[in-house]
Backbone as numpy.savetxt, mean C-alpha at the origin, in Angstrom:
# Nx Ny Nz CAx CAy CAz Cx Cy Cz
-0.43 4.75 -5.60 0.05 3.57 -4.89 -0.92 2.42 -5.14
-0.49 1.46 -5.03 -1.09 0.12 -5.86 -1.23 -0.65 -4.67
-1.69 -1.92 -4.64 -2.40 -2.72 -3.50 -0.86 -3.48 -3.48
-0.85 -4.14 -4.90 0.37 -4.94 -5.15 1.65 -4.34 -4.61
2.19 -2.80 -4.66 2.87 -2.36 -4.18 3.05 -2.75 -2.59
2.17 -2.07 -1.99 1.91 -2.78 -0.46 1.97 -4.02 -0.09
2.08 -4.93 -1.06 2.09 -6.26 -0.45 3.41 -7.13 -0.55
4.21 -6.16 -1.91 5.97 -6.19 -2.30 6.21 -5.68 -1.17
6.43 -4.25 -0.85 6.87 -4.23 0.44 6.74 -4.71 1.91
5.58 -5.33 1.70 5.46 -6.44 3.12 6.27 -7.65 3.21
6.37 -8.05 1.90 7.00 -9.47 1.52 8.33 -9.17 2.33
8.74 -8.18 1.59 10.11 -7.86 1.60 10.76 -7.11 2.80
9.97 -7.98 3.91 10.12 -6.30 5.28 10.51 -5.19 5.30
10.29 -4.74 3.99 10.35 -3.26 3.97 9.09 -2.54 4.67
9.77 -1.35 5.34 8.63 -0.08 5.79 7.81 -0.16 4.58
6.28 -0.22 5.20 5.09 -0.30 4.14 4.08 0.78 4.91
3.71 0.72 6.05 2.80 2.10 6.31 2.96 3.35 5.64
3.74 4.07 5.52 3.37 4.97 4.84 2.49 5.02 3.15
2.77 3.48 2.66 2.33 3.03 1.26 1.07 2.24 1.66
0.49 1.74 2.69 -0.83 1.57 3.15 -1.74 2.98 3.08
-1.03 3.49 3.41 -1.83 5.18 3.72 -1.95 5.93 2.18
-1.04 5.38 1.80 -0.70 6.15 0.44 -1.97 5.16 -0.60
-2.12 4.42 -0.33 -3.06 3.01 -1.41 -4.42 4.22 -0.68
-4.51 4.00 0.66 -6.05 4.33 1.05 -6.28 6.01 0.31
-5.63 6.95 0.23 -5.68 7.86 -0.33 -5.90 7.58 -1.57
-5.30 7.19 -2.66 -5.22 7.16 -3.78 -7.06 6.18 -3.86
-7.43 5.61 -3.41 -8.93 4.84 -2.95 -9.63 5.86 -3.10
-9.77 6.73 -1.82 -10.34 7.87 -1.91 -10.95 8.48 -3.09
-9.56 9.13 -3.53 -9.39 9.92 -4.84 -10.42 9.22 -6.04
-10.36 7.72 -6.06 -11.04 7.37 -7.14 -12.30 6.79 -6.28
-12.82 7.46 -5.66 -14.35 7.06 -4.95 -14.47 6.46 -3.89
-13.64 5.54 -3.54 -14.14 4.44 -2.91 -13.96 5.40 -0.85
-15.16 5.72 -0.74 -15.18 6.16 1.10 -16.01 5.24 1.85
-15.41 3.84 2.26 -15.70 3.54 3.56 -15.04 3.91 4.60
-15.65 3.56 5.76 -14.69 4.39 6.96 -13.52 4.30 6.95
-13.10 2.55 7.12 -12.22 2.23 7.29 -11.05 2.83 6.63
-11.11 2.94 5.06 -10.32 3.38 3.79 -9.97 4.83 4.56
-11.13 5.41 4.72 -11.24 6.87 5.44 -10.10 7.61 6.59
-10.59 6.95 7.64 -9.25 6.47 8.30 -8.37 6.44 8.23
-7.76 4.96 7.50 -6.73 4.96 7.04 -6.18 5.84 6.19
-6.67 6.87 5.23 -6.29 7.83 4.88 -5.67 9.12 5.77
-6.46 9.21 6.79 -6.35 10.20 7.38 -5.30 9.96 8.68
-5.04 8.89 8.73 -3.36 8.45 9.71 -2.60 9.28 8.90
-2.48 9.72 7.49 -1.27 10.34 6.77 -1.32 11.86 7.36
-2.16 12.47 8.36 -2.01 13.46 8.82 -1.31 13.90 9.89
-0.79 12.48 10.60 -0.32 12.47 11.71 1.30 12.32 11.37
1.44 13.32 12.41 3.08 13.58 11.90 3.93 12.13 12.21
3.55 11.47 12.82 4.01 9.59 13.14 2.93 9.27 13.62
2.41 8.54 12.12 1.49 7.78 12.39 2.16 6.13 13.29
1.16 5.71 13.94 1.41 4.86 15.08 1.15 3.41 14.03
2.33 2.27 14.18 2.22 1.58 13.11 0.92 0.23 13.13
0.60 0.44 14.45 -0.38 -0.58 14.80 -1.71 -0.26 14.55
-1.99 1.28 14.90 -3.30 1.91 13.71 -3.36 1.62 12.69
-2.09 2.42 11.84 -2.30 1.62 10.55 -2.22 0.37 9.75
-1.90 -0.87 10.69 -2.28 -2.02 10.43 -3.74 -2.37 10.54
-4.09 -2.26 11.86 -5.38 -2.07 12.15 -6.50 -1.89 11.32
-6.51 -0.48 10.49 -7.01 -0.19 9.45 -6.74 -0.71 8.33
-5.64 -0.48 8.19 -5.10 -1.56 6.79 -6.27 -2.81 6.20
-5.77 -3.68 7.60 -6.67 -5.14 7.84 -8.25 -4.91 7.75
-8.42 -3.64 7.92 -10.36 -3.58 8.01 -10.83 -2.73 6.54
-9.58 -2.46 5.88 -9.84 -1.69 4.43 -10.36 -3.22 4.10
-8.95 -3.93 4.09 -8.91 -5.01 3.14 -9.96 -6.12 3.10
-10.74 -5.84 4.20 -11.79 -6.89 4.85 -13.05 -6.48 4.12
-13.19 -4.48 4.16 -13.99 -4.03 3.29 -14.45 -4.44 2.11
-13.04 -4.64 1.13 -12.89 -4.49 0.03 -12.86 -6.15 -0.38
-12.68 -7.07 0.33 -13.28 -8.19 0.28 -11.37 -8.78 -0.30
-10.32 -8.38 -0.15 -9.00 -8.62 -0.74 -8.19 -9.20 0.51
-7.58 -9.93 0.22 -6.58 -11.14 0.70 -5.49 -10.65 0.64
-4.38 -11.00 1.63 -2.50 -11.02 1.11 -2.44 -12.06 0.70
-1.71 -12.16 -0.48 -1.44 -13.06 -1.77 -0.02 -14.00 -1.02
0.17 -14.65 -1.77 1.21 -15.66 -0.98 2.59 -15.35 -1.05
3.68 -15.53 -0.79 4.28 -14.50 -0.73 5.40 -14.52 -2.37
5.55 -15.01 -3.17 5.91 -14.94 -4.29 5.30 -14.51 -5.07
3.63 -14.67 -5.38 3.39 -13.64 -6.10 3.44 -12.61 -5.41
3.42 -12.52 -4.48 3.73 -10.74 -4.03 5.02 -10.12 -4.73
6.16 -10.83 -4.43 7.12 -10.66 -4.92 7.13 -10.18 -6.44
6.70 -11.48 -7.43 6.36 -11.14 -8.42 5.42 -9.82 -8.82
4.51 -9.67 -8.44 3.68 -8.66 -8.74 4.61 -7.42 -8.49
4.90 -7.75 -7.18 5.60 -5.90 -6.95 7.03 -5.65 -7.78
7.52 -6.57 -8.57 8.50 -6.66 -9.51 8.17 -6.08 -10.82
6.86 -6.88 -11.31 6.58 -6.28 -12.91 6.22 -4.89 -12.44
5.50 -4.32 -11.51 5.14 -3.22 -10.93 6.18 -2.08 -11.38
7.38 -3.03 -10.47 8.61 -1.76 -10.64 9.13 -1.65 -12.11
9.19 -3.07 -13.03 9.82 -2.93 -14.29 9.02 -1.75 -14.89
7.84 -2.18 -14.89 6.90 -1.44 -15.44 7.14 0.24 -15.22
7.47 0.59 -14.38 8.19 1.92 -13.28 9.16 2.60 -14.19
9.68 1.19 -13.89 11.16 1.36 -14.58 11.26 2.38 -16.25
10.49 1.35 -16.83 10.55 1.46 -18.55 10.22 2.57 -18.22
8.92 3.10 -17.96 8.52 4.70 -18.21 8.71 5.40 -17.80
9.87 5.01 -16.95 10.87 6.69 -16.34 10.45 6.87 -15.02
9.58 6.35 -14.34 8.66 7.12 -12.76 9.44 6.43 -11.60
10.85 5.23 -12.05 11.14 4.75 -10.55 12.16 5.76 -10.16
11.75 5.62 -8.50 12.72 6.84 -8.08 13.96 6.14 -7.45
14.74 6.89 -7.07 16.23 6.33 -6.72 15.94 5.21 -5.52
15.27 5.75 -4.15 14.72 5.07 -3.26 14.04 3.32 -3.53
13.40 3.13 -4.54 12.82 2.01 -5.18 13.62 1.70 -5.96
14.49 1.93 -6.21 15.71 0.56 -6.90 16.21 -0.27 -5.78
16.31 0.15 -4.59 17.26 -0.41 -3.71 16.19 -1.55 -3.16
């Protein structure tokens, strides 16, 4: 899960917590353990995670990591080439076309 991803689906009021949780994991995986990230990883354990935690955290990854929400067209844009990009190499799933 990609940052840019998370920020297409914000644009787009689509459900994005579970893809906040999913970015902080995938963080993890490639090193990065501050608490916050930490955390936010670990809301994915909770069978409903509570959506205001994971904003919460979200907002204190991103504060970590020193990253901004982008304005809202390039969001758009970004989480577009994202999906083309998806697209071409076969990985978009039925759910992400819509």
């Amino acid at each position: 899960m990609t940052l840019d991803h998370v920020w297409g689906l914000k644009a787009l009021s689509k459900p994005y917590d579970q893809a906040c949780i999913d970015w902080a994991e995938q963080l993890l995986i490639n090193g990065n353990s501050s608490d916050n990230v930490l955390i936010l990883a670990s809301l994915g354990l909770d069978k409903s995670p509570e959506r205001n935690e994971v904003d919460k955290y979200f907002e204190r990854a991103l504060q970590d990591l020193r990253e901004t929400e982008p304005e809202y067209f390039d969001a758009i844009k970004k989480y577009a080439l994202e999906l083309c990009h998806k697209a071409v190499e076969g990985h978009l799933s039925q759910e992400e076309t819509i």
